[in-house]
C-alpha positions in Angstrom: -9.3 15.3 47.7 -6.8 13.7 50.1 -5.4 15.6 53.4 -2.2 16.9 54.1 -1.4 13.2 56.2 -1.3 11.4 53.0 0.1 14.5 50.7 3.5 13.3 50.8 2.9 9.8 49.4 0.2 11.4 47.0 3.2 13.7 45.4 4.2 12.4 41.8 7.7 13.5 42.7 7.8 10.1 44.6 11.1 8.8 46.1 11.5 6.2 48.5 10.5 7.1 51.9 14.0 8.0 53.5 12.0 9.5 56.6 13.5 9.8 59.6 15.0 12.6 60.6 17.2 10.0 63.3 18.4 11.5 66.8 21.5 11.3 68.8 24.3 9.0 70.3 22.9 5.3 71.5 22.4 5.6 74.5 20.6 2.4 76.8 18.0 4.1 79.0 16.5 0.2 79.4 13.0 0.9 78.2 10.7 -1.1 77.4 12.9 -4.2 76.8 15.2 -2.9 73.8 18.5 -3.9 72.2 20.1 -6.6 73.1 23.8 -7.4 73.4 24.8 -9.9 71.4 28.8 -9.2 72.8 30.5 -6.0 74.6 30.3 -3.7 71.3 28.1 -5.7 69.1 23.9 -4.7 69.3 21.3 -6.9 67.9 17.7 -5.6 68.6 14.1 -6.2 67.2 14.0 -2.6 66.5 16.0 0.7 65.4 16.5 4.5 66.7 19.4 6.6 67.4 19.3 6.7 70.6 18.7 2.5 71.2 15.8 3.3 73.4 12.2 1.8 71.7 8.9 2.0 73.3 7.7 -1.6 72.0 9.3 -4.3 73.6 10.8 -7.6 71.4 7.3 -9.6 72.3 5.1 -6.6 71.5 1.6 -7.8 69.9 0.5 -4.8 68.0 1.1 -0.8 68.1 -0.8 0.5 70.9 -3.6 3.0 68.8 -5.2 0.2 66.7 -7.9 -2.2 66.9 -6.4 -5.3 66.8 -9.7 -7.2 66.4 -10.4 -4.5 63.2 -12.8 -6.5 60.9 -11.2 -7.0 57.1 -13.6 -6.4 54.0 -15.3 -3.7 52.6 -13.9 -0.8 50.1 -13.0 3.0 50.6 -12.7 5.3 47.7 -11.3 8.7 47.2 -11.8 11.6 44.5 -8.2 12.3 43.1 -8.2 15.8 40.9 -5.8 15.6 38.0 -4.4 12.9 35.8 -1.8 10.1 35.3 0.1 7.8 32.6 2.1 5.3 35.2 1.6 3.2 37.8 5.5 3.6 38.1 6.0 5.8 41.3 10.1 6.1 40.4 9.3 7.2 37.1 11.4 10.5 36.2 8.8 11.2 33.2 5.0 11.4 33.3 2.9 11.2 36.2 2.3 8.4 38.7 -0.9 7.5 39.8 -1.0 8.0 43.6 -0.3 5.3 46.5 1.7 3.5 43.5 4.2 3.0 46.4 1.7 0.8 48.2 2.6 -2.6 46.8 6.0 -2.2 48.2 7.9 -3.0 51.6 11.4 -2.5 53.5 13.5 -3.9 56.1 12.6 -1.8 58.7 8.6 -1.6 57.8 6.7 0.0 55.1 4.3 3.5 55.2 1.5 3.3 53.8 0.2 6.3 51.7 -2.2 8.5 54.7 -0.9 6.7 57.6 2.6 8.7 58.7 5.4 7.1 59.9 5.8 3.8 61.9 4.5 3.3 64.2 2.5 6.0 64.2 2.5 7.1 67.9 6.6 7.8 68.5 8.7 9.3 66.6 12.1 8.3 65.1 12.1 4.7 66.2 11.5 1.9 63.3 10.8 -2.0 63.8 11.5 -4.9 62.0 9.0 -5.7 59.1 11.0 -7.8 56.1 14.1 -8.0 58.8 13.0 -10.0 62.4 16.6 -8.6 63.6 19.3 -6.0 63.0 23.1 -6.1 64.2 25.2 -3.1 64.2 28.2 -2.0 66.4 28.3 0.9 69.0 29.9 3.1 66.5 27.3 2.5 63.9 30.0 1.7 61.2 28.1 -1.1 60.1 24.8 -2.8 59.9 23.4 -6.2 59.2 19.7 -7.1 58.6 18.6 -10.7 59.5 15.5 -11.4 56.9 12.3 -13.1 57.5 12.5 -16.3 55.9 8.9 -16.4 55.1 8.7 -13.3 53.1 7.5 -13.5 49.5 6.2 -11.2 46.9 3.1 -11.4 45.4 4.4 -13.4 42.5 5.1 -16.3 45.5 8.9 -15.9 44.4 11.2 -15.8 47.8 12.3 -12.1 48.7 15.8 -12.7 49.4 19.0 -10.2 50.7 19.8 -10.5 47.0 16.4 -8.3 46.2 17.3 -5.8 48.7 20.6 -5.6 47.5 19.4 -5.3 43.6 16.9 -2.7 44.9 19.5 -0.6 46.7 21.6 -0.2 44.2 19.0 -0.3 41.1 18.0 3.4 43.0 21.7 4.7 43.2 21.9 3.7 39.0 18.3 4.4 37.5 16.8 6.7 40.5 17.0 10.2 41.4 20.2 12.0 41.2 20.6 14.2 44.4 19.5 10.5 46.5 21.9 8.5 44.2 25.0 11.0 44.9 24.2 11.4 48.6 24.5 7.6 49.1 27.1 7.0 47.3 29.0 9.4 49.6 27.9 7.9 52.7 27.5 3.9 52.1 30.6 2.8 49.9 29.3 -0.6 50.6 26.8 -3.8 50.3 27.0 -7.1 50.3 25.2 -10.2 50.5 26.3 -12.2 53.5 23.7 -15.1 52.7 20.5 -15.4 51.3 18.7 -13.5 54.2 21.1 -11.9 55.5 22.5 -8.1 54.3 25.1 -5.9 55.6 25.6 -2.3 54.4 29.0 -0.6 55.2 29.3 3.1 56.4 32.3 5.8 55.1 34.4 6.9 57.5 34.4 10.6 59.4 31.1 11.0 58.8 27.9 11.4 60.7 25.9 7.9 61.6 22.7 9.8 61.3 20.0 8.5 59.5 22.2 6.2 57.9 20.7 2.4 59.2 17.2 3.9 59.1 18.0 5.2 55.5 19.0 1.3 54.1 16.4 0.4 56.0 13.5 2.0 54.4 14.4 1.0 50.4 12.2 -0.2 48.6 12.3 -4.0 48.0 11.9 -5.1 44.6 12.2 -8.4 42.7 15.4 -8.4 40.7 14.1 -11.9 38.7 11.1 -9.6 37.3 13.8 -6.6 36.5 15.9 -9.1 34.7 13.1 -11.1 32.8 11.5 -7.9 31.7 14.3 -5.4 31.2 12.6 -2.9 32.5 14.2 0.3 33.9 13.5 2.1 37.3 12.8 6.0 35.9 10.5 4.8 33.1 6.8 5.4 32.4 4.7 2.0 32.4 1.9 0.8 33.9 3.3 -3.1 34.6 5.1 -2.8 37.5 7.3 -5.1 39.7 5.3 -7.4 41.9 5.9 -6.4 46.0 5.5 -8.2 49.2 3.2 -5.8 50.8 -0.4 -6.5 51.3 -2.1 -4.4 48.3 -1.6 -5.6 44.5 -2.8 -3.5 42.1 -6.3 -4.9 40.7 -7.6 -2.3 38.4 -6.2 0.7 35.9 -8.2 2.4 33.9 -5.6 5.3 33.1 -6.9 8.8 34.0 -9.9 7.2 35.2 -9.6 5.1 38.1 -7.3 2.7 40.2 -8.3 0.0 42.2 -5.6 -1.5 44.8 -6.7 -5.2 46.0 -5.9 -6.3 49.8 -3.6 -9.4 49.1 -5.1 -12.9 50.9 -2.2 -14.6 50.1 -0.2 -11.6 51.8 2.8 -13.6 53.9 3.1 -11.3 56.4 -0.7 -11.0 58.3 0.5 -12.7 61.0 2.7 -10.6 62.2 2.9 -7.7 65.3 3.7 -5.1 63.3 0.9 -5.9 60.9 -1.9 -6.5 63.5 -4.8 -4.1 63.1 -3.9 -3.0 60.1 -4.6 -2.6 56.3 -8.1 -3.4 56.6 -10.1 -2.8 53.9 -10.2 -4.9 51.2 -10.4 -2.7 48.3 -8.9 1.1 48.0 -10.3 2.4 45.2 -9.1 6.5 43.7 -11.6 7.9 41.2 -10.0 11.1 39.1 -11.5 13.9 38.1 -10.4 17.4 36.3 -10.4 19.5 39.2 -11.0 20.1 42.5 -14.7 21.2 42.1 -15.5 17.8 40.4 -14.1 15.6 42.9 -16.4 17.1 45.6 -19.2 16.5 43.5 -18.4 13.0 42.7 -18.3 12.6 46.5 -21.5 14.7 47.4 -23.0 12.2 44.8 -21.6 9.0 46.7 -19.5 8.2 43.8 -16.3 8.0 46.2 -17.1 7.5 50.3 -14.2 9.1 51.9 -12.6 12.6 51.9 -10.0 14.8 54.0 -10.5 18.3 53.5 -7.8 20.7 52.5 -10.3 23.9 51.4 -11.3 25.9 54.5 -13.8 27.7 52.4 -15.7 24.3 51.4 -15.0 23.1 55.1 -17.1 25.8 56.0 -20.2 26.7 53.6 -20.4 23.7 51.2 -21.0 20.8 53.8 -24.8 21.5 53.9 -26.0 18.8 51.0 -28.3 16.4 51.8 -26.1 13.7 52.7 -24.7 15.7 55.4 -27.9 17.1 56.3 -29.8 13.2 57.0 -26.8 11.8 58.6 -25.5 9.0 55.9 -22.2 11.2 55.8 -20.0 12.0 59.0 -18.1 15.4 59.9 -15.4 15.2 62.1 -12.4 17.3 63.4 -9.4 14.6 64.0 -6.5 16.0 66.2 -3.0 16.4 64.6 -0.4 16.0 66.0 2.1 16.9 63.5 3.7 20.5 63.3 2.4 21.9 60.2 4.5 21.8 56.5 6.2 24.6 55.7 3.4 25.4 52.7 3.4 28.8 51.2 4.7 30.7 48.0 8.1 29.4 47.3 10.8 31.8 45.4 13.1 30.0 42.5 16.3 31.5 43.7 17.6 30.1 40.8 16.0 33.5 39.0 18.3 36.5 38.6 15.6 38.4 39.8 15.4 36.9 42.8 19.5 37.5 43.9 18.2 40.6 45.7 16.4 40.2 49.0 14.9 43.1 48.5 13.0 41.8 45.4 11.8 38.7 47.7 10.8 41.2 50.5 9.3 43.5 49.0 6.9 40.5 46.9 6.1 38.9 49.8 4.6 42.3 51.3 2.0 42.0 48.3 0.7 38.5 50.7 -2.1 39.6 52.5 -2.8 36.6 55.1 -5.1 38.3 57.3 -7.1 39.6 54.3 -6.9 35.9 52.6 -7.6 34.3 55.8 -10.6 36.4 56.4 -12.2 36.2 52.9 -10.9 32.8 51.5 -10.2 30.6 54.8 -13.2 31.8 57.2 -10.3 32.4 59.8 -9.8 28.9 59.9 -6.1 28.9 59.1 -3.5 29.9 61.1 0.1 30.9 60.4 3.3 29.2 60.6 5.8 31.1 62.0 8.7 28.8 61.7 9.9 26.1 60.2 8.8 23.6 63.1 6.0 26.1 64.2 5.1 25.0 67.7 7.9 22.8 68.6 11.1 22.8 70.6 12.9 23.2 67.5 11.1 26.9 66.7 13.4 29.5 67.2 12.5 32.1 69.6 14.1 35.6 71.1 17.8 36.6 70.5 20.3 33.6 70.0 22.3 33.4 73.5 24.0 30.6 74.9 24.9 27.8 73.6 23.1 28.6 70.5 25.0 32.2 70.0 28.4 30.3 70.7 27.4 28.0 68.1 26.3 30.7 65.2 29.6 32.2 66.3 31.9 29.0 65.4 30.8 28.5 62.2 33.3 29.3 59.6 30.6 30.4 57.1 29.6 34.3 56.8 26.9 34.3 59.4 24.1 37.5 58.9 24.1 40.4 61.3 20.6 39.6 61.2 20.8 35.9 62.6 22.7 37.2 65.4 21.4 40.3 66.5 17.8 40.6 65.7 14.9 38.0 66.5 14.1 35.3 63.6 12.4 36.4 61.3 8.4 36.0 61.7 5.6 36.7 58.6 4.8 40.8 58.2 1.1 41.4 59.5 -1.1 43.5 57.3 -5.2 44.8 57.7 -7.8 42.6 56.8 -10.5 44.8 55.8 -8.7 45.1 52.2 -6.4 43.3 49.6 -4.3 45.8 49.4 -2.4 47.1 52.6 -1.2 50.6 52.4 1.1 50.8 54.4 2.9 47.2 53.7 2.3 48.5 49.8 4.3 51.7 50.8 7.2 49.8 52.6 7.1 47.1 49.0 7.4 50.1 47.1 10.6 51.4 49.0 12.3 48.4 48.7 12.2 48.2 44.9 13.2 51.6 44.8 16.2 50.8 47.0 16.9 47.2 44.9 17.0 49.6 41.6 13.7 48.9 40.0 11.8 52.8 40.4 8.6 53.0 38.8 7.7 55.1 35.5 5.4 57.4 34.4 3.3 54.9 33.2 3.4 52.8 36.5 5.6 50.2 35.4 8.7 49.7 37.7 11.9 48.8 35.3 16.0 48.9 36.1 18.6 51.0 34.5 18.2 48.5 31.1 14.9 49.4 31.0 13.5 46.2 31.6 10.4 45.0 33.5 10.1 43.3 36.5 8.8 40.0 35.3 7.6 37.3 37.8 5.5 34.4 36.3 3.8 32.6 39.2 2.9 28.7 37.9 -0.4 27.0 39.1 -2.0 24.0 38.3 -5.4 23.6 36.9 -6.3 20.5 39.1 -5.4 22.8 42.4 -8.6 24.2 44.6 -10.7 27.3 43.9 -9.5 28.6 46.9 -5.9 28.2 46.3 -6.6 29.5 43.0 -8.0 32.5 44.8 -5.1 33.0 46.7 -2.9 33.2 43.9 -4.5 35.8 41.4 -5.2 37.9 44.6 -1.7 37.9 45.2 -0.7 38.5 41.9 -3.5 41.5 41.3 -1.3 43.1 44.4 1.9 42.2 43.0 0.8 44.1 39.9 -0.5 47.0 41.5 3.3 47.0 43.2 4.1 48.4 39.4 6.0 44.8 38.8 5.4 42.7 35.6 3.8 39.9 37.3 1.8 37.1 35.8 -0.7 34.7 37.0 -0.4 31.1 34.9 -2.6 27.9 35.4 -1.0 24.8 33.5 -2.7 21.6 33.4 -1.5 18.8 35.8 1.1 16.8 33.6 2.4 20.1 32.4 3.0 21.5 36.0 4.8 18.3 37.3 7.4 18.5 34.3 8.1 22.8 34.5 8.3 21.9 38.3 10.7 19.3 38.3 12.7 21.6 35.8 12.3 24.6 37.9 10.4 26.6 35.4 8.9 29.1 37.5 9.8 32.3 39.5 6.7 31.3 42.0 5.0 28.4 43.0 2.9 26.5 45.7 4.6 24.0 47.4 5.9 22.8 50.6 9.0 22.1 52.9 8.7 19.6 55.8 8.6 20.4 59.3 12.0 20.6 60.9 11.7 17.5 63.5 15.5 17.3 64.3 18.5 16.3 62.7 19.5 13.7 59.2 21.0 13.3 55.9 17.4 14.2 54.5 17.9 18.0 55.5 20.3 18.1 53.0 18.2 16.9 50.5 15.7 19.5 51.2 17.9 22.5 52.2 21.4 21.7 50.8 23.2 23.1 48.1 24.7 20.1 46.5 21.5 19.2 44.7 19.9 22.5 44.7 19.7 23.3 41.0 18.0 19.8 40.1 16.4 18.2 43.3 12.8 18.7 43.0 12.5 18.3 47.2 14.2 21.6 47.2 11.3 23.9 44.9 13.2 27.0 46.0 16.4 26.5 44.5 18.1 27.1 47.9 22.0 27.4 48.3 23.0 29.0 51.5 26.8 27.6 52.5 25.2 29.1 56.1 22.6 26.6 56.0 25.0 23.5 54.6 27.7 24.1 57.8 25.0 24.0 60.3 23.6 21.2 58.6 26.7 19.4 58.5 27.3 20.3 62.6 24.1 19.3 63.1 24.4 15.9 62.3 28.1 15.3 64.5 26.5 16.6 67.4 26.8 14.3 70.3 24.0 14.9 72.8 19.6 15.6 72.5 20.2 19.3 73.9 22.8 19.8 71.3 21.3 18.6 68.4 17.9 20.7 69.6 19.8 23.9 69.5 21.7 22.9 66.0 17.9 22.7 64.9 16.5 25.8 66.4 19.7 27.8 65.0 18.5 26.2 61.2 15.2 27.5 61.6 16.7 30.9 62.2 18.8 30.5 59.3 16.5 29.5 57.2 14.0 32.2 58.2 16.6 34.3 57.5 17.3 33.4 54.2 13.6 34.3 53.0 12.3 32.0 50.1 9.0 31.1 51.5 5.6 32.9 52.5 3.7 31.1 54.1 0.1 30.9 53.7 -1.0 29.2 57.0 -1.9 26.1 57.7 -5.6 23.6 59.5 -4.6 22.5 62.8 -6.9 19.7 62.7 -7.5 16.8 60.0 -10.8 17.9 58.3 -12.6 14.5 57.3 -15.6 13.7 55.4 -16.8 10.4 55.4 -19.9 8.0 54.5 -21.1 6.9 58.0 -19.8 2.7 57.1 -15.7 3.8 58.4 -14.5 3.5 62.6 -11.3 4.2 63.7 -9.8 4.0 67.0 -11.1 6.8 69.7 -7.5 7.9 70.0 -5.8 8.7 66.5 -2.0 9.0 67.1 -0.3 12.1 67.2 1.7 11.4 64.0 -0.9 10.1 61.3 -4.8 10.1 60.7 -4.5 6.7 59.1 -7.6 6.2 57.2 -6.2 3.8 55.0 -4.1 2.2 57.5 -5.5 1.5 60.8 -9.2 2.4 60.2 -11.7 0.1 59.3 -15.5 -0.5 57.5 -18.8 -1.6 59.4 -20.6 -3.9 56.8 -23.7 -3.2 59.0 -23.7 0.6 58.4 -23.1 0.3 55.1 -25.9 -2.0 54.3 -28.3 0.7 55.9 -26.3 3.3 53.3 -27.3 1.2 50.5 -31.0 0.0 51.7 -31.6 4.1 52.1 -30.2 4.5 48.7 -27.5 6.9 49.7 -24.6 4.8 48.0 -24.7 3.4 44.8 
């Protein structure tokens, strides 16, 4: 199984890594060496954030956290549960095997499946990996990327502007809609200065956020192999187009196994942003049916690594004799991340679920102190918010600033946003499933919402129909999870409410969840870290009936305005209190239960991996920035321990 570091690149609903939730105005705080003017209004700089202000200077060596005298060779494998029928990560039909991605680079650096954003110790600054230099003006109207000259793909063909161009716009023609429409909006123009050089044009009146971060992070592909092969960007296939980045793909053996290949030939070793990184030489994933199956393989030493997502295996099945002699490792890694917003998501798309009643009500039938008790060993905690622990949580009444903001907004703001404190998960008993008195309180609430319950103890309206909810699993998900779900659906139906429990296999899930065939399903939203064009994406209504980074359907006009504010605020402190006021609108809106979250990164190993003592605060990087002692894992295979 692979941790909650690397589930984001792991998803099959792949799209290119847009990240970067960007921050405010440029302002020249004259860290660290940064942008450089090339003339009174015109920035050039080694480097990118809002602000202007990078921590890594023009002459920087390597990111601080890794080793940069980490020894290359050696392999790491992981235990994947479930299946796939494409090594196409853009494909809008099958399933892509995971880290498909890893073959590919952009202009302002790559992330590799499991290692977070880079680098991997700020947050919201970007550096120059296929660009050496990028030139915008104050006002952020425009950018152009100067190219490496040396960059190549793994073909040995020249990565030119004129692949970055092709790329960019083979995404706005053949890739997802909601990205495609968004961009279109926003960046009305590209063009090809020269053969390295690129500049992308900006509409007018609108926000600059997370617009040169969001060119900057496509994708590069090789428009000669597009145009020999006539291949398309949303189809299934397993030949894919070659990339510049330091894996190839070695190895498919489809629903099996794939093995990625570290590159020798790889043009761009050499360079800082590189340095320490992408060490092993081989990154092999081994499938299995479910969840129980890759923990065998593992306990078996048919795969050597393995982040843990299953508090209840965490806790009682690590006692095997590989643990037990010391040829495997146990450690609890530090994250520094604020937890994904993972819980039981509500398809507000579902007549059923106009009433927030209905969603109430439901959500009372989540025991989490029960669940955490019996399924998690207490080792989960709660998020509260949707940037739990941050600056950006929203806390108390609204006042201030913040209540003078809620107040401008043209949109129909909630008594409830303004009055009341946000909205925080209900707490119930642990010693038993079923809470009375949250039960009681459920039961009101579909009285009041028009669903009253019969004679025979079925609750139905005034058509006489049931109260059907269907909530969709997959097979390949954990026992635990699994748990979770028909618990919560046993409560649901003593509730008196037509509720169904139904585990789907892998391929079958991805396609009814891209299609929003569900009234409830596990999934996850992303941390609020602070303003960008991604929020919309995630929580905006345009794309809400079709974009599969929005599972919950959501369509709040509330939640677009502040979204839209958000990103035309002018100052840190202002965009922070746009933020905290979205979490309370969100919260407010109620489409999500959340059921908790591990504080730590839970990691499993075969004693031949070392990492750096000090693991940034934004990734675990196993397969980035950690590396494999040949020495250790001659011992493992002299004791017989690996095969």
């Amino acid at each position: 199984m692979i941790g909650k570091q690397a589930l984001t690149a792991l998803r099959t609903k792949a799209m290119p890594d847009l990240r970067p939730l960007a921050l405010l105005s440029l302002v020249f705080l004259g860290l660290a060496a940064i942008a450089v003017k090339a003339d009174e209004d015109i920035i050039k700089s080694h480097g990118y954030s809002y602000f202007g202000n990078l921590s890594y200077p023009a002459d920087y060596p390597h990111f601080n956290y890794v080793n940069p005298d980490a020894p290359k060779g050696g392999e790491i494998s992981i235990a994947v549960s479930g299946t796939f029928d494409s090594m196409n990560p853009y494909t809008r039909k099958g399933r892509a095997a995971p880290l498909a991605t890893i073959g590919y680079e952009s202009l302002l650096g790559s992330v590799l499946a499991g290692s977070g954003g880079l680098p991997a110790d700020v947050d919201g600054e970007y550096y120059g990996l296929l660009a050496h230099t990028i030139e915008y003006p104050k006002d952020k109207a425009w950018v152009i990327f100067h190219m490496r000259p040396e960059a190549k793909f793994s073909d040995g063909t020249p990565l030119t502007a004129h692949d970055v161009l092709f790329s960019h716009n083979l995404l706005l023609d053949e890739g997802l809609k909601s990205y495609a429409d968004a961009v279109r909006k926003r960046i009305p123009s590209a063009e090809v200065l020269d053969d390295y050089r690129i500049k992308f044009t900006f509409a007018e009146g609108i926000s600059r956020r997370s617009l040169i971060d969001q060119v900057g992070f496509v994708p590069v592909w090789s428009k000669a192999w597009y145009e020999k092969t006539g291949a398309k960007l949303d189809e299934s296939r397993l030949e894919i187009s070659p990339g510049s980045g330091p894996y190839l793909v070695d190895r498919v053996d489809v629903n099996r196994s794939v093995t990625y290949r570290r590159n020798p030939d790889y043009w761009g070793w050499d360079l800082p942003i590189n340095k320490g990184r992408h060490n092993f030489d081989e990154i092999r994933l081994e499938f299995f049916s479910d969840a129980t199956a890759a923990f065998e393989a593992f306990k078996a030493g048919e795969v050597t690594y393995r982040s843990e997502s299953d508090p209840k295996r965490w806790a009682s099945s690590y006692n095997f004799p590989g643990v037990n002699n010391g040829h495997i490792k146990l450690q609890s890694l530090p994250d520094g991340t604020p937890p994904a917003n993972s819980g039981i998501i509500f398809n507000l798309g579902r007549e059923v679920f106009q009433d927030k009643r209905v969603r109430q009500a439901v959500a009372l039938g989540f025991n989490f102190e029960w669940t955490n008790a019996s399924l998690f060993y207490d080792l989960f905690s709660q998020q509260h918010s949707f940037s739990t622990g941050t600056k950006f949580e929203a806390k108390g009444l609204p006042e201030g600033e913040e209540l003078a903001f809620l107040k401008s907004l043209k949109s129909d703001v909630p008594e409830t946003v303004l009055t009341q404190e946000p909205l925080v998960p209900h707490a119930s008993k642990p010693e038993r499933l079923s809470d009375r008195r949250n039960m009681r309180r459920a039961m009101k609430l579909l009285d009041e919402a028009g669903w009253p319950v019969g004679s025979d103890g079925i609750r139905r309206n005034a058509q006489g129909q049931t109260l059907q909810i269907n909530f969709l699993f997959s097979s390949s998900n954990s026992p635990t999870n699994r748990a979770l779900a028909e618990n919560f659906t046993a409560n649901l139906k003593t509730m008196g409410l037509d509720a169904t429990f139904e585990a789907v296999d892998p391929s079958q899930y991805t396609k009814r969840e891209r299609d929003k065939d569900y009234d409830l399903v596990l999934d996850e939203y992303p941390a609020l870290f602070g303003t960008g064009t991604g929020l919309q994406q995630r929580f905006g209504s345009e794309a809400a009936s079709f974009s599969v980074f929005n599972p919950a359907a959501l369509a709040s006009p509330l939640v677009d305005e502040i979204i839209e504010r958000s990103l035309l605020t002018a100052s840190q402190d202002e965009e922070d209190m746009s933020i905290r006021a979205l979490d309370r609108a969100l919260r407010d809106a109620f489409f999500l239960i959340p059921t908790g979250y591990v504080a730590d990164h839970w990691v499993a190993a075969f004693d031949q991996y070392e990492h750096p003592e000090n693991i940034p605060p934004f990734a675990l990087g196993a397969l980035d920035f950690w590396w494999f002692n040949a020495e250790k894992a001659a011992k493992l295979k002299a004791d017989g321990a690996l095969r």
